[in-house]
C-alpha positions in Angstrom: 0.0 0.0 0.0 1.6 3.9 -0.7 -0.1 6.7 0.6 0.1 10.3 -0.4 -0.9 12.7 2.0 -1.1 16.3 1.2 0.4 18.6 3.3 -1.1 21.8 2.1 0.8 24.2 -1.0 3.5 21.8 -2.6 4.0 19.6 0.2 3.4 16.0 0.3 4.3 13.0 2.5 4.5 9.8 0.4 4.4 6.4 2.8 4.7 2.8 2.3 4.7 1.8 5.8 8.1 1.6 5.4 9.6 4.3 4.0 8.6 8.2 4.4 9.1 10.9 1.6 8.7 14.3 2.3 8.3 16.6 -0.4 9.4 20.2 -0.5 8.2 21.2 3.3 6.6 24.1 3.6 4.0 23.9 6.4 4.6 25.9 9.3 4.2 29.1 7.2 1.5 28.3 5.5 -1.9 28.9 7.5 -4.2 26.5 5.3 -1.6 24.0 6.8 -2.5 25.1 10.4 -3.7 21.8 11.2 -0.5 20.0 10.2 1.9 19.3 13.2 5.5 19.9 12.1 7.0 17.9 14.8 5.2 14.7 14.5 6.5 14.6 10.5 9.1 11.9 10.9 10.3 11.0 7.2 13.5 8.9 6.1 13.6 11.1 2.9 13.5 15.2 2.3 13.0 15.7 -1.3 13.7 19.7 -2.2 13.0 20.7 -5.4 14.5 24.8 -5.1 15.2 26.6 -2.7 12.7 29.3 -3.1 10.9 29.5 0.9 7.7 28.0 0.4 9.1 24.8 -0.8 12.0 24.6 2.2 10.9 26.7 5.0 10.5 23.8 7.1 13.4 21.6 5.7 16.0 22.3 8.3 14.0 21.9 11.4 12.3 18.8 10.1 15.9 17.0 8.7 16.8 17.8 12.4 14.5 16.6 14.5 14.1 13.0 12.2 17.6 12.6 10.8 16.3 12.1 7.3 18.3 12.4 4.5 17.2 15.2 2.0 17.8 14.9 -1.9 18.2 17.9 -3.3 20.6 20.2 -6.1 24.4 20.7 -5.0 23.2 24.4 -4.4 20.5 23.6 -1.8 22.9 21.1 -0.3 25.4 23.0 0.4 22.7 25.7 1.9 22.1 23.2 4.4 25.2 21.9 5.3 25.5 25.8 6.5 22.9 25.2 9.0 24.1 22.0 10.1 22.4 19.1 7.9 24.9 16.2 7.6 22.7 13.6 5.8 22.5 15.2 2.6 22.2 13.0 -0.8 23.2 16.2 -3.8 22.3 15.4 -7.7 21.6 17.1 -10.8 19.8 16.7 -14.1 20.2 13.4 -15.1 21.1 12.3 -12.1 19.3 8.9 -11.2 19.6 8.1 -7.3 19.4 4.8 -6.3 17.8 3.9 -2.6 16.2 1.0 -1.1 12.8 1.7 -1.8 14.0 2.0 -5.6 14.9 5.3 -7.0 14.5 9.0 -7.7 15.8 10.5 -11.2 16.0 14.5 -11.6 14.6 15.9 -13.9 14.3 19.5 -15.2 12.3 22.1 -14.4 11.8 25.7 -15.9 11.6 28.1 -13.0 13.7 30.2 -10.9 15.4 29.2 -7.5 17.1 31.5 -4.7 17.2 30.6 -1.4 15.5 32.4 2.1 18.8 34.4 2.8 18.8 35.4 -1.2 22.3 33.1 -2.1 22.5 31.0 -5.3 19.8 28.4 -5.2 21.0 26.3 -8.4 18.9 24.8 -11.3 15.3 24.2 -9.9 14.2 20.2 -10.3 11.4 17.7 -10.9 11.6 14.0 -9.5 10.5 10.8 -10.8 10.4 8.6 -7.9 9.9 5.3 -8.2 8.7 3.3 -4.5 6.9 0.3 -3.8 6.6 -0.7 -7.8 5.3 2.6 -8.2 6.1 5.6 -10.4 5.5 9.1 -8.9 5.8 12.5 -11.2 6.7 15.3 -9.0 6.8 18.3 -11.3 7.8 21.0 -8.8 7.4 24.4 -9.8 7.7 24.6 -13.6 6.2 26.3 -16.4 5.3 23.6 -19.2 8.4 22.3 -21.1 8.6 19.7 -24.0 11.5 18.0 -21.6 8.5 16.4 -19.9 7.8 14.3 -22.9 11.2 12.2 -21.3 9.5 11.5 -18.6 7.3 7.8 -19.7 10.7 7.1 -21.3 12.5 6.3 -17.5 9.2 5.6 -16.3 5.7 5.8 -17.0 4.2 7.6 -14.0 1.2 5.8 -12.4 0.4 9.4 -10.7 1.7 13.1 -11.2 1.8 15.8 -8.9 1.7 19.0 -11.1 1.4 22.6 -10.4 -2.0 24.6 -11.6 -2.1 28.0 -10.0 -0.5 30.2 -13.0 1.1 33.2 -12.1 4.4 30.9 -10.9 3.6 28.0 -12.5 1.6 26.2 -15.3 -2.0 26.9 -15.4 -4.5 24.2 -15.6 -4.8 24.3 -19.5 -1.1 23.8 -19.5 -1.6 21.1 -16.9 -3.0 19.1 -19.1 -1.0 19.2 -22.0 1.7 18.7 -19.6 -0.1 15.2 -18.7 -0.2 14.3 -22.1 3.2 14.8 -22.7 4.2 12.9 -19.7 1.2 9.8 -20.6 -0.8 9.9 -17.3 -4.6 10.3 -17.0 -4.2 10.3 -12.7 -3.0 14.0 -11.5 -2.7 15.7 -8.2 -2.9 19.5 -8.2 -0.4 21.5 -6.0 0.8 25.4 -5.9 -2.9 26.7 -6.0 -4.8 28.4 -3.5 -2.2 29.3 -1.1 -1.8 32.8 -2.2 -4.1 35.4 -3.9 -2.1 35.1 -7.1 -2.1 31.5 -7.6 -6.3 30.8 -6.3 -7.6 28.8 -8.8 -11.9 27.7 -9.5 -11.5 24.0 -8.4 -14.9 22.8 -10.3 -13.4 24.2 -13.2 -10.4 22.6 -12.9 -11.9 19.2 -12.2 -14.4 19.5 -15.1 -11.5 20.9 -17.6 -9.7 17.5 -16.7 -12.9 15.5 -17.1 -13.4 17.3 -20.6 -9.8 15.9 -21.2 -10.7 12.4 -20.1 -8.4 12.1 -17.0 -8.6 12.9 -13.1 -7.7 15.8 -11.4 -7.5 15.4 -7.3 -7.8 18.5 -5.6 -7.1 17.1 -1.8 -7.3 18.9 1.2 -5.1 19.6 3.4 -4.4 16.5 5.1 -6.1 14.4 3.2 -4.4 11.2 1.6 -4.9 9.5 -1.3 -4.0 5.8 -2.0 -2.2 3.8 -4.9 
């Protein structure tokens, strides 16, 4: 059984029952995430995508207090080897990262990336994560890219998590074009809603997917969704 919970923004806890991925944690300053307690999040893995502040904000405390190890670009790990994380696991594009609950590829992403004290943040990333015979898209932020048609290539995703809140990101419309290029019908929408700039009309949404014959899940925060 794999479980992803949402976590509110771009934030998502992905869990076997074995093994915990965090993705990009960015919780305690986000108030639709009120609900979510920071210090009972115990993963093995960080995943950071950039190191922009609502995708890390909550990195270093968390890598802390449960001694995961967080994957990430050189740039972001060297960031946090400033503020004391040790167990750090550093790749690039290409870069396919092999773990015992099978693996994580980076892949591109086309955004921007500076980190909360304004140093060099590196190339922004996607992952590919493949866990418990399952393949898991996460875009990060991105604007849509014909790279993404790579992505069934090293692994058809059985789920994507893609961003739908324009402004920052794709928009829905590109969303789905972007779901096409990557062959998967089964999407979860993050960066939306958080901010004024990224709200987003969720029936909309849902029924633009529908239109397109595929499934968009708008969770809650907190909510989970099984594979």
């Amino acid at each position: 059984m794999l479980k992803i919970q949402y976590l509110g923004h771009s934030c998502f806890m992905i869990d076997t029952g074995t093994h915990r991925l965090l993705l990009d944690p960015f919780i305690s300053g986000n108030p639709l995430a009120e609900a979510i307690d920071v210090k009972a999040l115990m993963p093995h893995y960080i995943l950071v995508s950039h190191g922009h502040a609502d995708h890390i904000a909550d990195c270093v405390d968390i890598a802390h207090q449960s001694n995961a190890k967080v994957i990430c670009n050189f740039e972001v790990g060297e960031w946090l080897r400033k503020h004391g994380i040790t167990q750090i696991h550093s790749g690039n594009y290409g870069g396919k990262l092999l773990y015992d609950f099978g693996f994580v590829k980076i892949v591109n992403a086309v955004h921007s990336s500076i980190m909360p004290d304004e140093t060099y943040g590196g190339n922004p990333v996607g992952f590919l994560i493949n866990i418990a015979g399952k393949n898991i898209y996460y875009a990060g932020d991105t604007g849509l890219t014909m790279d993404m048609k790579l992505i069934p290539m090293w692994g058809k995703p059985d789920v994507a998590l893609l961003p739908i809140g324009n402004t920052f990101t794709m928009d829905v419309d590109d969303a789905i074009i972007a779901s096409n290029f990557i062959e998967c019908n089964q999407i979860i929408g993050m960066h939306y809603d958080t901010f004024p700039p990224i709200k987003i009309n969720h029936e909309e949404a849902k029924q633009k997917f529908t239109d397109a014959g595929k499934k968009l899940n708008l969770l809650w925060v907190g909510e989970s969704m099984e594979l």
